[in-house]
N, C-alpha and C positions, 0 to 999 in steps of 0.2 A: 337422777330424776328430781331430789327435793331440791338440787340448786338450782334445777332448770324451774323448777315450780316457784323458788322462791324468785328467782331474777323476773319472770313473770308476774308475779304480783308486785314489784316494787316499781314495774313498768308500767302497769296502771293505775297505783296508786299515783309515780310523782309527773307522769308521760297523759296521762288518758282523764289523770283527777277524777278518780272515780269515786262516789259515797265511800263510807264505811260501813255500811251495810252490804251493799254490792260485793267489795272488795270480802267482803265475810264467808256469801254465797259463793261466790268462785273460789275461795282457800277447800270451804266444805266437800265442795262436786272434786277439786283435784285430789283431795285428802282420800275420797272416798277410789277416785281412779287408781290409787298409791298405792292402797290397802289392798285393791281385787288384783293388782300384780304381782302384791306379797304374796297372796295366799295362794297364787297361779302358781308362783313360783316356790310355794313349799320352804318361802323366810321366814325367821320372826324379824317383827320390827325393828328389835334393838340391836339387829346385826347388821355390817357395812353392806348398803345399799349397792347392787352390781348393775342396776337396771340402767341400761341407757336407749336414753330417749329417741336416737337415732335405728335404734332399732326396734322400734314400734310400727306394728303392721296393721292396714287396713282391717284384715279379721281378727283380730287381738281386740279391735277397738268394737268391730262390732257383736263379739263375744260379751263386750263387756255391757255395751247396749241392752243385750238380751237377758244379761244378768237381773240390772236394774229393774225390766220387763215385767222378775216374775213379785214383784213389792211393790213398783212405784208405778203410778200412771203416767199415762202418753205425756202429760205438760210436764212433769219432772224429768222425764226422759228428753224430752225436746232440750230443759234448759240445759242436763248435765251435757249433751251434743253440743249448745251453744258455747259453751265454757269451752271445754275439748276443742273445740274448731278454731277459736279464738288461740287457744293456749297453744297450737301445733302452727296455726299463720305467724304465729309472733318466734318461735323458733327455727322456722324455715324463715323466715325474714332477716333475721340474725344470723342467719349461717350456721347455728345449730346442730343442727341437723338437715341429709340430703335434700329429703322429698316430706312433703306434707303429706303423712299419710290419712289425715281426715278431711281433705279438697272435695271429696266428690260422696263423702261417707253421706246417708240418706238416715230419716230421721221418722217418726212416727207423724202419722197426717191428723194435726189437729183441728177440732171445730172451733168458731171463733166464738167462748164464752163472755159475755160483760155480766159486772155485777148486778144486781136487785135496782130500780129504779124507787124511791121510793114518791108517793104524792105529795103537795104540798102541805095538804091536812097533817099528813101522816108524821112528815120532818116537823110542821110544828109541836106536837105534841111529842115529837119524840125530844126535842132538844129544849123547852120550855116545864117537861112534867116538871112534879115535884115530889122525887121519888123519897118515900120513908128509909132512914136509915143510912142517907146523904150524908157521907161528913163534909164534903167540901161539893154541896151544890153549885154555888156561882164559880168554881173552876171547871166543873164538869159542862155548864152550860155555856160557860163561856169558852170551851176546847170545840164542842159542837156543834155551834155557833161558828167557829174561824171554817172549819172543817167544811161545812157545807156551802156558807157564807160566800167565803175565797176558792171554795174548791181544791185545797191543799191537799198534798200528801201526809200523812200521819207524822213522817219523817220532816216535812217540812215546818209544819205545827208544831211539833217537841223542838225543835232547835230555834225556830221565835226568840228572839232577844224584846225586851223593855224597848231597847233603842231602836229597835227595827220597825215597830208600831211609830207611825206619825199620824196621831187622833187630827191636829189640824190639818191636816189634808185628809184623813180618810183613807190613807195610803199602810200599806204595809211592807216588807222591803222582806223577800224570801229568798232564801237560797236553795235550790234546786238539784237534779241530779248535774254531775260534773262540776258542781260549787257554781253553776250561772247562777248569777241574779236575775229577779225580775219583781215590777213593783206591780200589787192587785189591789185594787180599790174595795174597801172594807165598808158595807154598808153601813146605816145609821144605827138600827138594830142589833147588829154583831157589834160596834164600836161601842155602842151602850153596855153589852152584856160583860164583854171585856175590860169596863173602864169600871164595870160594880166590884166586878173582883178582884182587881187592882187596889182600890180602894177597901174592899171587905177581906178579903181572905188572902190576897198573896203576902201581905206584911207581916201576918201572923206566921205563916209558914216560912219566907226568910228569915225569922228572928226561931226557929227549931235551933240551928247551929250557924247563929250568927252570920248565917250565908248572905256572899255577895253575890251570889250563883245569878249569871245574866237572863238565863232562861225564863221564856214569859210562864210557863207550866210548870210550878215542881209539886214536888208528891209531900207528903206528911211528913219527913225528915225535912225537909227542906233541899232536898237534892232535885237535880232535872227531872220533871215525870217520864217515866223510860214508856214502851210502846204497849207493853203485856196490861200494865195497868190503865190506857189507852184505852183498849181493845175491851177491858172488862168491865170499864165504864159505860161503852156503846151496847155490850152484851146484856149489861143489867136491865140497862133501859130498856132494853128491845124486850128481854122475859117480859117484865111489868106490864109494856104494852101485849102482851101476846102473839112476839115475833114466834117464828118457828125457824129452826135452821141457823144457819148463821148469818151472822150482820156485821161484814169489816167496814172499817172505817173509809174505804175504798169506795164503799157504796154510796156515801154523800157526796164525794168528787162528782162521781161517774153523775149521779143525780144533777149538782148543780152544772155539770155540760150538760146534759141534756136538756135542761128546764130552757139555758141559754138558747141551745137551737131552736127547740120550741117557740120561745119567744122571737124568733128572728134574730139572731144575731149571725154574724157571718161566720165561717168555717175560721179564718183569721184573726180575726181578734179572739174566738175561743182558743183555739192557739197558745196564743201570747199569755191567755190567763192563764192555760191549767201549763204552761211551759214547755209543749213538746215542741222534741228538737224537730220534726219530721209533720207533716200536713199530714200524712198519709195514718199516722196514729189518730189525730183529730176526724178524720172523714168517717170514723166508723158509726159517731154519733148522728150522721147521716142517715142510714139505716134504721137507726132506734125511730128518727122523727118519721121517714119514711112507713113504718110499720104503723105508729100510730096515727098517722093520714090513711092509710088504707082499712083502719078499724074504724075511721070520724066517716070513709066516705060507703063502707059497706052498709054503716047503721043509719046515716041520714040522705043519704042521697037516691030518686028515686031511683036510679040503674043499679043503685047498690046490689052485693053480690046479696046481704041480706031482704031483698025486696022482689029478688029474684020468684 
């Protein structure tokens, strides 16, 4: 089973180019499948693995479903299935093993959540404060800025090179899930906020340890800013403003598609910007504008349901 597990991951890594974060998620869910057959099976770990793959049965897998059930929610349940169904296509593909025993295995019925939308007062003030006790303000505004700006992934943001930014054009050059490129137009505003801290604060932190580190974000060593110190920079801000709940970085994307459709843009070039591979990801934003056309035409229109 671990070889089978590892020949799978090194199929998506050099076969599928999948992130390094992806590839991390899929090791976790297999590791954690590896573990609930140890303890089924009354092994410790450090003893010769006997488990073969090929003998893996539909109620085995969803024993193990139910396992997860009674800890994790429906959406963690869904993705560890995703993983598993993946991970058994790619063995019955190979010859492997006989039959896929997880082809028809069913899955917990989830609702379709999106993040927080937030207004555009709100994002101003959220990525323009000037929170006390800042050490590196113009990174922070200038991270919140791309984030909402360009509508980037967190992941995509943290990996930004120097040389990826082209201020004469206004362009930015990102790389994506499965390493695609795609180039997003950086307004005036974001190019300004990123060109202060270029200027003010990132020279100071490449010269911590002499770093040549390419990365347009790093953190107070001078290394790449990793995601957690990301995430606590959005979190503070949001305290200060008096968010309540959580506030991932996820939510400015989702925000800046939305704002787009709002404004009319077409389902396709929103697309292009946020880089799904599929229309069918892009059209949920659809919905979102839909809901708030049926809130503009309840409250102002006379047939509104509000007028009723």
């Amino acid at each position: 089973m671990k070889k089978a597990i590892a020949s799978f991951l090194d199929y998506l890594e050099v076969e599928v180019c999948l992130a390094q974060n992806t590839l991390l998620a899929y090791r976790r869910e297999l590791n954690r499948y590896l573990a609930f057959l140890l303890d089924q099976n009354k092994m410790r770990p450090k003893e010769k693995d006997p488990l073969i793959p090929g003998e893996r049965s539909r109620e085995e897998l969803e024993n193990f479903l139910t396992f997860l059930g009674q800890t994790l929610s429906p959406a963690s349940i869904a993705r560890a299935l995703a993983v598993l169904r993946g991970f058994f296509r790619y063995l019955h593909a190979m010859e492997y093993i006989p039959k896929d025993p997880a082809r028809k295995l069913g899955g917990p019925r989830l609702d379709e959540t999106l993040p927080p939308i937030l207004g555009k007062k709100t994002l101003a003030l959220l990525i323009n404060m000037d929170r006390k006790g800042a050490r590196f303000p113009l990174r922070d505004r200038a991270l919140l800025h791309l984030l909402y700006a360009c509508g980037l992934r967190i992941t995509e943001a943290l990996s930004a090179t120097t040389d990826s930014l082209r201020a004469d054009l206004s362009l930015i050059r990102v790389r994506g899930k499965g390493g695609k490129e795609r180039l997003v137009p950086v307004a005036p505003p974001c190019l300004e906020a990123i060109e202060t801290y270029l200027e003010g604060e990132r020279p100071g932190l490449a010269k911590k340890q002499n770093s040549k580190c390419p990365q347009l974000f790093l953190s107070k060593t001078g290394r790449p800013l990793d995601r957690h110190r990301a995430w606590r920079i959005l979190r503070e801000r949001a305290l200060a403003l008096g968010f309540r709940g959580a506030l991932s970085p996820h939510a400015l994307r989702h925000s800046f598609a939305t704002h787009l459709v709002e404004g009319g843009a077409d389902l396709r070039s929103v697309q292009e910007l946020l880089g799904h591979a599929s229309l069918a990801t892009t059209q949920r934003y659809t919905h979102v504008d839909g809901e708030r056309l049926a809130r503009l035409h309840a409250q102002f229109h006379p047939r509104g349901a509000k007028k009723r």
